[in-house]
C-alpha positions as a printed NumPy array, in Angstrom:
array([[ 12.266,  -0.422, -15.942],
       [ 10.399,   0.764, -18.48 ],
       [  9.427,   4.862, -18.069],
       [  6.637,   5.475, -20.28 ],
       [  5.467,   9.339, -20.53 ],
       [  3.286,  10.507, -18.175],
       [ -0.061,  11.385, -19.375],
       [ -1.079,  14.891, -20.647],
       [ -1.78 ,  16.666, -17.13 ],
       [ -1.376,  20.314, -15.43 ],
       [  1.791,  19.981, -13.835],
       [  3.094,  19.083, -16.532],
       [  2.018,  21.48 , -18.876],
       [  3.315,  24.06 , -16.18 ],
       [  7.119,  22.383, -15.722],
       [  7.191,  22.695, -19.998],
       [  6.142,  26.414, -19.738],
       [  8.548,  27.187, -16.927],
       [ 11.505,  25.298, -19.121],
       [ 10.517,  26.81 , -22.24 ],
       [ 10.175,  30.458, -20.702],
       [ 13.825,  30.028, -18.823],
       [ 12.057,  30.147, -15.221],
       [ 14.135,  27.101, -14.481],
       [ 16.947,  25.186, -16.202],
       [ 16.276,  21.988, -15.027],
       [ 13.635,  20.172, -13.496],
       [ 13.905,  19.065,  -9.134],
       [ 11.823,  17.179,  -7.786],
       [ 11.646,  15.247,  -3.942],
       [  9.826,  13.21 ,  -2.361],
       [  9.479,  14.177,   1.493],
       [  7.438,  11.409,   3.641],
       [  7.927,  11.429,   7.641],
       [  9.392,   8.69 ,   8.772],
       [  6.383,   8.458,  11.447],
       [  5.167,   4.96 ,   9.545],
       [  5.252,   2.727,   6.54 ],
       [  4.388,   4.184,   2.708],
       [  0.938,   3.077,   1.666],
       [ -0.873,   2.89 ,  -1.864],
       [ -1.428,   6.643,  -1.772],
       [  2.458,   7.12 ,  -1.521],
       [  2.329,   5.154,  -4.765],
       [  1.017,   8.026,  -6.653],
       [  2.752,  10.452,  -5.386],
       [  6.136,   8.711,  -5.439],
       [  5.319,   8.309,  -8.929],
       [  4.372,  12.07 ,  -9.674],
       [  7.976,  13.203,  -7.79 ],
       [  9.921,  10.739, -10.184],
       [  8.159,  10.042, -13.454],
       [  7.764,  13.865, -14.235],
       [ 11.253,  14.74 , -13.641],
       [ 12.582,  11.968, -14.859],
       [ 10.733,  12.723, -18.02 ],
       [ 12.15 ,  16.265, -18.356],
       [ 15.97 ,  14.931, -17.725],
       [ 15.662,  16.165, -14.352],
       [ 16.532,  14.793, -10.443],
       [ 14.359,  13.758,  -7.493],
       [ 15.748,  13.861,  -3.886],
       [ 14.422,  11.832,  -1.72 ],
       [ 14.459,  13.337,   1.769],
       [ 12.912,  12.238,   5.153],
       [ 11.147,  15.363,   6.842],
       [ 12.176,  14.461,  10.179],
       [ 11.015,  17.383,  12.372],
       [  8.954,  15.306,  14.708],
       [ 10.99 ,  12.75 ,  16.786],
       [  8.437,  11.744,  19.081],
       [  6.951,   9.631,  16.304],
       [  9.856,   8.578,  13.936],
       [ 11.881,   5.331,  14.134],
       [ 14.846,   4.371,  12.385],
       [ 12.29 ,   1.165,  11.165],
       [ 10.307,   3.708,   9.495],
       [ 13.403,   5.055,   7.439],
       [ 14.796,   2.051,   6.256],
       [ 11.468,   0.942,   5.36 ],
       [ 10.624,   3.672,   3.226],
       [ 13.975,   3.308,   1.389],
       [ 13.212,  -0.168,   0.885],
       [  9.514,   0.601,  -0.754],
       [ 11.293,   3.065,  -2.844],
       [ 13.808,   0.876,  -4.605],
       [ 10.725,  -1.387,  -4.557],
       [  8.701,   0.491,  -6.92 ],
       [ 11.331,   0.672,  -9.27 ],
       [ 12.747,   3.959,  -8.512],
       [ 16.45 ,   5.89 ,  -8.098],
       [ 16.63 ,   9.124,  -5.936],
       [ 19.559,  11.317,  -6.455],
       [ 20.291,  11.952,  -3.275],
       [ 18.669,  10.875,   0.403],
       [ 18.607,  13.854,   2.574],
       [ 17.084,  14.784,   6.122],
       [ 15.095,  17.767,   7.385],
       [ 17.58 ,  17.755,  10.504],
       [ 20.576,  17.943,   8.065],
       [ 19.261,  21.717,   8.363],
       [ 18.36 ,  22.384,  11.597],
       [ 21.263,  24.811,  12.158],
       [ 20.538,  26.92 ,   8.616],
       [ 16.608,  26.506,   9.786],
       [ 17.2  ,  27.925,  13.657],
       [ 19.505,  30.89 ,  11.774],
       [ 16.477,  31.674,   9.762],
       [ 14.338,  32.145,  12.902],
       [ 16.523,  33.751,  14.59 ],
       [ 16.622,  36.268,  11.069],
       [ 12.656,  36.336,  11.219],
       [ 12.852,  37.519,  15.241],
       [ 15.227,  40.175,  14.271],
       [ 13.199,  41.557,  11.37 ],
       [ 10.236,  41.5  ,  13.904],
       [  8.901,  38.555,  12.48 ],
       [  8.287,  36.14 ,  15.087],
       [  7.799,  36.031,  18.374],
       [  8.419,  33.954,  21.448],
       [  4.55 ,  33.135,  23.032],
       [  4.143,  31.659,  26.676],
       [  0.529,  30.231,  25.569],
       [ -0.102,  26.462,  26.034],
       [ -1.441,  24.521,  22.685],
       [ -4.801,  24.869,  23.986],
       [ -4.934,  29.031,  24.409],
       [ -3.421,  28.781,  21.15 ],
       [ -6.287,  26.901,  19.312],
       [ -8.684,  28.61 ,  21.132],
       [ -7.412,  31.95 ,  20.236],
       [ -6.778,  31.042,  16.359],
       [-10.718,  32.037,  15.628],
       [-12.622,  29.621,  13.014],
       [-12.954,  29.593,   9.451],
       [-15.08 ,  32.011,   9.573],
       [-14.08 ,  34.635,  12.497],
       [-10.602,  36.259,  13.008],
       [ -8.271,  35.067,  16.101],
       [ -6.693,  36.848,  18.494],
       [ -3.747,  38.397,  19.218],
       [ -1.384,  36.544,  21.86 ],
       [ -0.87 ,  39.083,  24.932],
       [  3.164,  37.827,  24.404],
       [  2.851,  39.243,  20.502],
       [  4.408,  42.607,  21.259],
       [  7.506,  41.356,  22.849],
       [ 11.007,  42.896,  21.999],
       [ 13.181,  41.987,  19.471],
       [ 16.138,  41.306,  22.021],
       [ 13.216,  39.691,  24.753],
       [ 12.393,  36.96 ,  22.013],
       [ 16.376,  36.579,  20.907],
       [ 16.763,  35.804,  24.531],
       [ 13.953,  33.357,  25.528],
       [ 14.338,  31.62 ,  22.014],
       [ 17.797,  31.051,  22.816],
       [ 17.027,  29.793,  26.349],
       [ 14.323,  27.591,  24.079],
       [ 17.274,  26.069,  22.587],
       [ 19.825,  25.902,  25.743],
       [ 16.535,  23.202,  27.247],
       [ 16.214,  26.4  ,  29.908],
       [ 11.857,  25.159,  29.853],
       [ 10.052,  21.985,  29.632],
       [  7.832,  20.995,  26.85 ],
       [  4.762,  23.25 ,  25.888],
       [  5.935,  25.986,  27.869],
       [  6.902,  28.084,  25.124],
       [  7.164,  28.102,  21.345],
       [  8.149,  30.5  ,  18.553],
       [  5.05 ,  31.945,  16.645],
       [  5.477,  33.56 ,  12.907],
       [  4.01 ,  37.399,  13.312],
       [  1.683,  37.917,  10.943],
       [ -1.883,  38.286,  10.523],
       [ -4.455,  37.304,  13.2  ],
       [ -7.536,  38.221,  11.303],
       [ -6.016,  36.279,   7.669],
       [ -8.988,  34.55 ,   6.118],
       [ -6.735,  32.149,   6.001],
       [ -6.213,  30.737,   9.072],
       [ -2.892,  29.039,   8.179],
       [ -1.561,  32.623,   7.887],
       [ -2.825,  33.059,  12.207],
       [  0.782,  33.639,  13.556],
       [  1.499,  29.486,  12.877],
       [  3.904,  27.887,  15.238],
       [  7.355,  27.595,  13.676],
       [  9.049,  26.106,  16.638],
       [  7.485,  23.993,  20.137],
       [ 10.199,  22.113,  22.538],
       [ 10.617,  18.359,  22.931],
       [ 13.215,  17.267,  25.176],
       [ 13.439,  13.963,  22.532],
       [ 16.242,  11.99 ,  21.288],
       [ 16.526,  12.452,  17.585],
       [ 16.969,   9.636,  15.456],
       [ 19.754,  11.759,  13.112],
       [ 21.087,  14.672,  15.445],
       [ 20.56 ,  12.486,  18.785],
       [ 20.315,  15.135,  21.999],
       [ 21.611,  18.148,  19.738],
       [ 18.111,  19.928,  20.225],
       [ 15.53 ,  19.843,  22.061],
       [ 13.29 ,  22.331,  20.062],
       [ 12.848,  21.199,  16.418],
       [ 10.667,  23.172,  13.676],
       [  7.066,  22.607,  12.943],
       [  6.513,  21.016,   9.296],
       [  4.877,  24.041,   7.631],
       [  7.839,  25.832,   8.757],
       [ 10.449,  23.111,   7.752],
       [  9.306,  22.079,   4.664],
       [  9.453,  25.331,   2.365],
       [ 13.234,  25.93 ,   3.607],
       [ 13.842,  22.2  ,   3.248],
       [ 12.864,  22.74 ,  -0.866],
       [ 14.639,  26.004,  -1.282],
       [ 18.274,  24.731,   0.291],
       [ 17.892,  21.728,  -1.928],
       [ 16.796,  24.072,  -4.875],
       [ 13.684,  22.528,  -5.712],
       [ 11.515,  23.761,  -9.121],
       [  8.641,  22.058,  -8.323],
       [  7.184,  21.074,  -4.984],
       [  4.711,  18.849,  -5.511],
       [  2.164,  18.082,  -2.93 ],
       [ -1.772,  16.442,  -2.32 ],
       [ -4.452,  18.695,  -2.564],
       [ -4.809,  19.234,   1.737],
       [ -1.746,  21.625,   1.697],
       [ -3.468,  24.153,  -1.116],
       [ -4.174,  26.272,   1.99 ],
       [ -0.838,  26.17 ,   2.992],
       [  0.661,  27.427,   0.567],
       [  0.508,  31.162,   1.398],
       [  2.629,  30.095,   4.021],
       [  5.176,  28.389,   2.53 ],
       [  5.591,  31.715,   0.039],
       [  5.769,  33.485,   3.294],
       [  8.218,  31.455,   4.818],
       [ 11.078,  31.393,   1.628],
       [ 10.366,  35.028,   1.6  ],
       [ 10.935,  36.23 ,   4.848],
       [ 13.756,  34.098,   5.071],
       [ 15.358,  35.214,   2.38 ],
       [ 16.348,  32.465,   1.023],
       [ 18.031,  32.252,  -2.176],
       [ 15.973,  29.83 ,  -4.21 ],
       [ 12.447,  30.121,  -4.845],
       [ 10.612,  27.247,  -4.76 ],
       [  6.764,  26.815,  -5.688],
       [  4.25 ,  24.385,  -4.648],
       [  1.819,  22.788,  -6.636],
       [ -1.021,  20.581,  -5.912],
       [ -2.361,  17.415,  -7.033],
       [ -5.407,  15.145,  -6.256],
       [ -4.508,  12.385,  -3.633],
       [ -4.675,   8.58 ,  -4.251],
       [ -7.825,   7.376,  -2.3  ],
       [ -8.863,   3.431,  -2.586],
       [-12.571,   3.086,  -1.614],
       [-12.575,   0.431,   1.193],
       [ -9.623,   1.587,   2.513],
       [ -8.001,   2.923,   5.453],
       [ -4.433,   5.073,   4.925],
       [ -4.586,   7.441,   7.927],
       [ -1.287,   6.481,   9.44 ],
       [ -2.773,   6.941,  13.041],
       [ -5.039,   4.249,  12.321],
       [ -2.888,   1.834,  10.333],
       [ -0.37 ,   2.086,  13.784],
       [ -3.275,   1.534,  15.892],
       [ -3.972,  -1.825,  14.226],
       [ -0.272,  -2.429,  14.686],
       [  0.203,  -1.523,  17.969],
       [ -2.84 ,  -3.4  ,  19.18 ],
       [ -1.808,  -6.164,  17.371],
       [ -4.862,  -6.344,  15.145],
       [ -2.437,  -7.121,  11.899],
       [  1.031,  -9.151,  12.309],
       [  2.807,  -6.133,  11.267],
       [  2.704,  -3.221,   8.973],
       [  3.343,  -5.948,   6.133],
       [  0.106,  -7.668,   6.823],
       [ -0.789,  -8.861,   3.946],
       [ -4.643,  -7.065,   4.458],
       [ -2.914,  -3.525,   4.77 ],
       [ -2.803,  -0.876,   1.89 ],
       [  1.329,  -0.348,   2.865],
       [  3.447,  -0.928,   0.263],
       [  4.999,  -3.711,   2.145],
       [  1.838,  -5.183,   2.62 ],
       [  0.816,  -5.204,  -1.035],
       [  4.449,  -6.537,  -1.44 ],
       [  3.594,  -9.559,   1.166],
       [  0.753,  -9.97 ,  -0.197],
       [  2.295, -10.704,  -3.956],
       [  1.35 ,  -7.326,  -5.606],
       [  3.898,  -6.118,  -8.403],
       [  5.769,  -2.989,  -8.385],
       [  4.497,  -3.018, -12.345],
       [  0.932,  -3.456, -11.192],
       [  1.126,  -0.564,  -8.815],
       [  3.115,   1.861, -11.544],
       [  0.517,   1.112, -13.81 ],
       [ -2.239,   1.22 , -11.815],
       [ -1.168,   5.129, -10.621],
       [ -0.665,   5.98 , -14.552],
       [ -4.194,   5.09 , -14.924],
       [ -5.444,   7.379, -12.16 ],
       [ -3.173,  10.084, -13.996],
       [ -2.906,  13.715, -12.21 ],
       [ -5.224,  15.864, -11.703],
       [ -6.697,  18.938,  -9.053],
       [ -9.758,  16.582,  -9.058],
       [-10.877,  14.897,  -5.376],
       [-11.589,  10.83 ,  -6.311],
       [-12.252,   7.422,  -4.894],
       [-11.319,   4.692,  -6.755],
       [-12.326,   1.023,  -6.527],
       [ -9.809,  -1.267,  -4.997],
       [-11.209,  -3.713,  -8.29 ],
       [ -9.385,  -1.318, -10.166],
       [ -6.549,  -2.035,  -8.335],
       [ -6.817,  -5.522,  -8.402],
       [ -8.048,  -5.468, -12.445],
       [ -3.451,  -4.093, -12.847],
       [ -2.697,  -7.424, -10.758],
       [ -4.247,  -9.898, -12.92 ],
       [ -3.331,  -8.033, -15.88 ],
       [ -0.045,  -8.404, -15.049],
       [ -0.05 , -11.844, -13.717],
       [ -1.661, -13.668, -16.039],
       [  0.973, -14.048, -17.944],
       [  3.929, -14.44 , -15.705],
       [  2.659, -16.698, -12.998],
       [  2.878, -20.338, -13.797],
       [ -0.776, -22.   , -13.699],
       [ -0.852, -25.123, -11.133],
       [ -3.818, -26.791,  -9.034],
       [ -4.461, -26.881,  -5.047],
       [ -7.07 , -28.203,  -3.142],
       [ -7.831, -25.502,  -0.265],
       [-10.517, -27.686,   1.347],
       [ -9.733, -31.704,   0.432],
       [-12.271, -34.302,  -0.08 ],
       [-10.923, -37.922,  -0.771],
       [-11.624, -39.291,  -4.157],
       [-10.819, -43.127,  -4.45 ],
       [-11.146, -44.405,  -7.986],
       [-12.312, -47.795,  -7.54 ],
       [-11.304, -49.298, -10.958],
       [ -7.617, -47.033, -11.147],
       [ -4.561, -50.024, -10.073],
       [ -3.864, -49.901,  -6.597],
       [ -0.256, -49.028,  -6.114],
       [  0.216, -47.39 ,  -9.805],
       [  1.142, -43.906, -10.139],
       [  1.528, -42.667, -13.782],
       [  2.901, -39.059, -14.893],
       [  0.424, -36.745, -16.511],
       [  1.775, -33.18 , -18.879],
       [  0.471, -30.438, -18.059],
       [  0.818, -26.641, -19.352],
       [  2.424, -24.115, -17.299],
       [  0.313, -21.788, -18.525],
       [ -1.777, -21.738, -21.299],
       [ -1.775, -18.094, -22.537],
       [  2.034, -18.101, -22.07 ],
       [  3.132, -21.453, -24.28 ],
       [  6.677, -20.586, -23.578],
       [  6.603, -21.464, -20.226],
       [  6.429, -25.309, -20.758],
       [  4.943, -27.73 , -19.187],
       [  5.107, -29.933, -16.092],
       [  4.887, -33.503, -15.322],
       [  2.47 , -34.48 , -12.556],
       [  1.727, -37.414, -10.607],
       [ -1.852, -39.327, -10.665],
       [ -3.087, -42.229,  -8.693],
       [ -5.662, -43.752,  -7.443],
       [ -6.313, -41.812,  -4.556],
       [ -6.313, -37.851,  -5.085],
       [ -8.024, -34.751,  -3.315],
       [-10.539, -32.444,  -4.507],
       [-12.095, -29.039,  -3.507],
       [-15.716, -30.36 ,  -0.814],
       [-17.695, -28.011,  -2.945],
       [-16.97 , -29.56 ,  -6.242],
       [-19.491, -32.353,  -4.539],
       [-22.92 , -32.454,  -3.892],
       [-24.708, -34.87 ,  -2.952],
       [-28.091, -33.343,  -3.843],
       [-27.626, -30.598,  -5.953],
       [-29.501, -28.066,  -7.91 ],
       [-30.123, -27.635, -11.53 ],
       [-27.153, -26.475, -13.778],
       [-24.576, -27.919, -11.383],
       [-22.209, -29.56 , -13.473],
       [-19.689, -30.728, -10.951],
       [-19.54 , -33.948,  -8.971],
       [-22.634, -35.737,  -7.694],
       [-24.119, -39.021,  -7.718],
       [-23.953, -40.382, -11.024],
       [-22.147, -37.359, -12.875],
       [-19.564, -37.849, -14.899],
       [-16.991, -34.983, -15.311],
       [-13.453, -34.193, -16.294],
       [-10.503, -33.932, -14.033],
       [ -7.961, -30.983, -15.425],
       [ -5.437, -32.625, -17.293],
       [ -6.304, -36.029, -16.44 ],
       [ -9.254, -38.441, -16.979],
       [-13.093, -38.53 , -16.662],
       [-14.525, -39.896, -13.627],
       [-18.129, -40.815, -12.75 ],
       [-19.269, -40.699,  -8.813],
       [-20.952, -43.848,  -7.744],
       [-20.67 , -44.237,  -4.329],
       [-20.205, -41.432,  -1.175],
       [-18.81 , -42.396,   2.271],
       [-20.124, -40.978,   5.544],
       [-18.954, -40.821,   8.792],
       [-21.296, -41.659,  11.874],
       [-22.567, -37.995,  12.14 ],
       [-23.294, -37.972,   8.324],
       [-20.386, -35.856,   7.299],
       [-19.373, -36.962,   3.544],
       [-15.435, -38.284,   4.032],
       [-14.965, -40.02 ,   0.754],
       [-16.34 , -40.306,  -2.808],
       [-15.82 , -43.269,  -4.898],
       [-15.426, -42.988,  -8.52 ],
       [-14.439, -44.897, -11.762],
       [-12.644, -43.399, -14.564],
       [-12.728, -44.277, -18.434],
       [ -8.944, -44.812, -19.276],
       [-10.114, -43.978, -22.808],
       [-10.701, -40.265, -22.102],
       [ -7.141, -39.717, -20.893],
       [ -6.61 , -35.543, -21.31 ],
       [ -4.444, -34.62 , -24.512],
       [ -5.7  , -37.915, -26.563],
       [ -8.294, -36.486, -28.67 ],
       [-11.159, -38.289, -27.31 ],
       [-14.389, -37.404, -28.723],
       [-16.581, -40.154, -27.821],
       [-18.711, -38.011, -25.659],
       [-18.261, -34.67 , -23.848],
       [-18.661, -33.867, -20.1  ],
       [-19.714, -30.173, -18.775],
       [-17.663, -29.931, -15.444],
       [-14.383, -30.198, -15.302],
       [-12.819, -29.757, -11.283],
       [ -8.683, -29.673, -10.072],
       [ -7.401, -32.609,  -8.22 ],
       [ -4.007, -32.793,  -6.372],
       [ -2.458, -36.647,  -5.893],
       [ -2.877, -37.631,  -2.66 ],
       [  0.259, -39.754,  -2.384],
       [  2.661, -36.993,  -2.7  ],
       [  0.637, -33.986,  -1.863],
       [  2.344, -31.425,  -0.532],
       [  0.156, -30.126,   3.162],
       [  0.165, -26.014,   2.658],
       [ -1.553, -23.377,   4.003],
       [ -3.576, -20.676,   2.131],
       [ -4.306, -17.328,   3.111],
       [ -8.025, -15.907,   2.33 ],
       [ -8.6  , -12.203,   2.308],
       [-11.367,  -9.887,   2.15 ],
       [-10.899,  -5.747,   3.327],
       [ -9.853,  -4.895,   6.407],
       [-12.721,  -2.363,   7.072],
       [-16.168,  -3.635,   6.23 ],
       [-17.612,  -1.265,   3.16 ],
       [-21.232,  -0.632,   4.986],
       [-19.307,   0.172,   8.243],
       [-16.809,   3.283,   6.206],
       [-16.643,   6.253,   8.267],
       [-14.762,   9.489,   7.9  ],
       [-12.616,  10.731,  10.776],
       [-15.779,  13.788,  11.295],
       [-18.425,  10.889,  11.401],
       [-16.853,   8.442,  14.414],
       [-18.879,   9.08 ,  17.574],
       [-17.559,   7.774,  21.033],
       [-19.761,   4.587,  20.484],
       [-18.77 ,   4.127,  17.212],
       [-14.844,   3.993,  17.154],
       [-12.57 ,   2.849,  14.038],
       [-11.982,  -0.371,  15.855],
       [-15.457,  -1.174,  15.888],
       [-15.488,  -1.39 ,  11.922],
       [-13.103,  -3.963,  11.7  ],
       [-13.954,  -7.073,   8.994],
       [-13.869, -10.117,  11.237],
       [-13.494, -12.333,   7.918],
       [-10.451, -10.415,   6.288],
       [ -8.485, -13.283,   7.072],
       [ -9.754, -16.956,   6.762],
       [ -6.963, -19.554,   6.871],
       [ -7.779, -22.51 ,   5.404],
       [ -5.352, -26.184,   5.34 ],
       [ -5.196, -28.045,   2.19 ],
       [ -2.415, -29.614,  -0.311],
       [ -0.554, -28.823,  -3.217],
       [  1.261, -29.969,  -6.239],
       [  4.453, -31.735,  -5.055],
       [  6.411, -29.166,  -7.322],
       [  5.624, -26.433,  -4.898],
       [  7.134, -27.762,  -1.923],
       [ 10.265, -26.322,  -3.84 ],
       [  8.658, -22.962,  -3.982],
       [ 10.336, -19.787,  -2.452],
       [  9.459, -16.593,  -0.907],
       [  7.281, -14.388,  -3.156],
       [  6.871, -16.606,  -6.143],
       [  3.533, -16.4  ,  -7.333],
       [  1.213, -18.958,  -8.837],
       [ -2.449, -19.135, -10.599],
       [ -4.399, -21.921,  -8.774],
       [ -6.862, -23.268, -10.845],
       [-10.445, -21.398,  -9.92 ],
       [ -9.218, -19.338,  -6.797],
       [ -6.959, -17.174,  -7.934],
       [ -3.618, -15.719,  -7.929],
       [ -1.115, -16.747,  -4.843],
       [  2.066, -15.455,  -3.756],
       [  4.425, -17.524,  -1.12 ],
       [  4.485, -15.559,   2.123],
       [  8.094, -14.543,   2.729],
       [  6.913, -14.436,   6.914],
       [  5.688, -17.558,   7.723],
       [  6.264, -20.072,   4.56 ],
       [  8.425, -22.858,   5.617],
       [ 10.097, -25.801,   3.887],
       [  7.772, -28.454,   2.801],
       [  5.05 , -26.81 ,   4.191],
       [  4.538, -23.188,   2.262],
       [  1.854, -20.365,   2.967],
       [  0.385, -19.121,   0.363],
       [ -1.404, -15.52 ,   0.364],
       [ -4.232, -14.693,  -2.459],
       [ -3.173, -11.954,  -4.033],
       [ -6.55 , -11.734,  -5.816],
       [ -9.203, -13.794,  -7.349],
       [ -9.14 , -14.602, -11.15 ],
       [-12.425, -12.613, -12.061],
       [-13.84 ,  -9.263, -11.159],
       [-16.539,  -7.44 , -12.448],
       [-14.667,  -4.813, -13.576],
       [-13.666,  -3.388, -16.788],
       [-11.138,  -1.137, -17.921],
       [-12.997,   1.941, -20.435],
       [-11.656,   1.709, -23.859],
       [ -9.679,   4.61 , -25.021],
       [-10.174,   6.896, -27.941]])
């Protein structure tokens, strides 16, 4: 894989500083997601960010699962992650777990009780929230903040031993109430949940909070540089507090950057489960989700993706981007790797009168015509062959220059063909055109007699191959986007869901593809590009899933 430099940016301008002025002597890195769900786009970036800059400074990335919540990880979730990981193109140096430290993490609470530190509180979630204070007023103190030093080493370990049930107690950092910052309101470090863990099985049943977990996590693994989306700025007094008071050896410091955010899209993982769970997708690879898995699925490249996050670069900035520049790093990097064939999504019947019945001759055809070294192809023609319904009209308007009474125009790679006469069933539904065709104008033959100004794909209908083809718009319609502050009860996320992100449609193919395998992606002439679905494609009858159309609107800006 090739590892360009990433481009000029903060963090990186910091990590040169810090190896210049001795701070550190090599460059760590990790990438920490919860196993609680699937990686999605945004992932991308920062998956990127973890490995590219360290990897650029001849340093290491771990890449470690932050486990502390077993109520919502799966083993799925895990091995999934892995799998995106390896995906993308990248190496971790070594996988590690938040719950390979539980024991050093309960120590260092138990260190933070004694040095009077934290404190055991009796309060439910609730009282706790509702004694934090806002923004903009202080909290107050828990009537249980005062305890003893040998109280709190007692109920904490009866905490441990699975003496209470769940909620009744957790272990609260002591320190300031009245912080401006309301991260710094005596935070929870540790609640109970009598849950099977994933990694440690029934070993605990009280596990660390994440803004507890996390800071030790990067200072046992001696990370330089924890790098982290813009929503954990205000944590970060915390996680300084939490190395310090700890005493931990390594000193660790977090930076942040500005998230990945697709317009059009939905990454909360609470929502992407609900669509699971309610069985609004097929899976969290459905092809319309922003997982990496999906995108995968779907037939997006792990070079699209990398180059599509080196675009977006790093910055403290808050941005949406368009999902067309997204799609703009597909067809960039499709066009010329995808082998250019034709399909017929929605057949009409074209019978050339004058063609010999019975006779099917071979026509060449490129592979792709901005790629010459990818050959060409043999296909079959005949007298009977589909085309797309909408390439005929049987009254159409000015400038059409497809099929229609009369017109003459080309068929790709083949002949010219004039429409004389159009069949109709009894409710008036057009069922088949009938054409001729001028042997002289035979594709690849020089003819110049006269020129035609339409020129529409055929399959032959002989030895078509049946397929299905996958038609996708965005999940979430774009007038019906709401934040998480703006859903009312009558307005939930459900209720924004695109009923047309998914059309299926039943056509044919070239019979070339019925050899074609999971994931291989083609350019069909005028809709797009297509990848084989690796769920549902079978043998001699594949499903093919539009990765993207061939045009868009949108243009990269020119540099320099």
């Amino acid at each position: 894989m090739e590892k360009p430099s990433t481009p000029p940016n903060f963090i990186k301008t910091i990590i040169e500083e810090d190896l210049r002025g001795g701070k550190v002597k090599e460059v760590v890195t990790r990438f920490p997601p919860e196993p609680n769900g699937y990686l999605h786009i945004g992932h991308a970036k920062a998956i990127w960010i973890d490995f590219a800059l360290a990897d650029e400074f001849g340093g290491r990335t771990n890449l470690r699962f932050d486990d502390t919540n077993p109520a919502k990880e799966e083993t799925e979730y895990v091995q999934s992650i892995q799998e995106d990981v390896k995906w993308l193109g990248y190496e971790w140096e070594e996988l590690r777990f938040a719950s390979d430290y539980f024991d050093e993490m309960y120590e260092r609470a138990v260190l933070l009780i004694k040095k009077g530190k934290a404190y055991v509180d009796d309060q439910s979630a609730e009282q706790i929230r509702e004694t934090r204070g806002t923004l903009t007023e202080p909290g107050t103190n828990s009537p249980y903040r005062d305890r003893s030093v040998e109280e709190n080493l007692k109920l904490f370990e009866e905490m441990r031993a699975g003496k209470y049930q769940n909620g009744e107690k957790v272990l609260r950092a002591k320190i300031d109430m009245a912080s401006p910052n309301i991260n710094l309101r005596d935070p929870v470090l540790y609640r109970i949940s009598h849950t099977h863990h994933h990694n440690t099985g029934d070993k605990w049943c009280i596990y660390p909070m994440y803004a507890y977990a996390h800071p030790l996590e990067d200072a046992i693994e001696g990370v330089t540089h924890s790098l982290c989306s813009l929503e954990f700025e205000d944590q970060r007094p915390l996680y300084d507090w939490v190395v310090a008071e700890c005493e931990m050896e390594h000193t660790p410091h977090q930076y942040e950057f500005g998230r990945l955010n697709l317009a059009q899209t939905v990454t909360s993982k609470r929502k992407l489960k609900l669509l699971v769970d309610e069985k609004h997708v097929d899976g969290w690879d459905d092809p319309r989700m922003p997982t990496i898995s999906g995108l995968r699925r779907r037939g997006f490249t792990p070079e699209a993706i990398r180059n599509f996050v080196f675009e977006t670069g790093i910055s403290k900035a808050y941005g949406e981007i368009d999902l067309q520049v997204l799609e703009h790093f597909v067809r960039e990097d499709l066009k010329l790797k995808a082998p250019r064939t034709m399909a017929v999504i929605d057949p009409l019947k074209l019978v050339i009168t004058n063609y010999p019945e019975g006779q099917v001759e071979m026509l060449e055809a490129e592979n792709n015509s901005e790629n010459p070294e990818m050959g060409t192809r043999q296909i079959p023609f005949s007298r009977e062959i589909y085309i797309e319904r909408d390439d005929f009209m049987e009254d159409p308007p000015s400038k059409y220059f497809r099929l229609f009474p009369g017109n003459e125009v080309r068929l790709k790679h083949a002949y010219f063909v004039k429409c004389n006469e159009v069949i109709k069933d009894a409710d008036g539904h057009v069922t088949e055109i009938h054409c001729t065709y001028d042997p002289e104008t035979k594709s690849g033959t020089g003819f110049t007699g006269r020129k035609v100004k339409g020129t529409i794909h055929w399959v032959e209908a002989s030895q078509a191959v049946p397929a299905e083809f996958r038609l996708y718009e965005p999940l979430i319609r774009a007038e019906e986007m709401l934040d998480d502050e703006e859903e009312g009860e009558e307005k939930t996320f459900l209720d924004q869901l695109n009923p047309n992100s998914l059309v299926i449609a039943e056509g044919f193919v070239e019979p070339d593809m019925k050899e074609a395998k999971p994931q291989d992606k083609f350019q069909f002439f005028r809709h797009g590009y297509f990848n084989v679905d690796p769920k549902f494609s079978q043998p001699g009858h594949p499903v093919f899933n539009r990765v993207v159309s061939l045009k868009s609107s949108f243009q990269l800006p020119k540099k320099g």
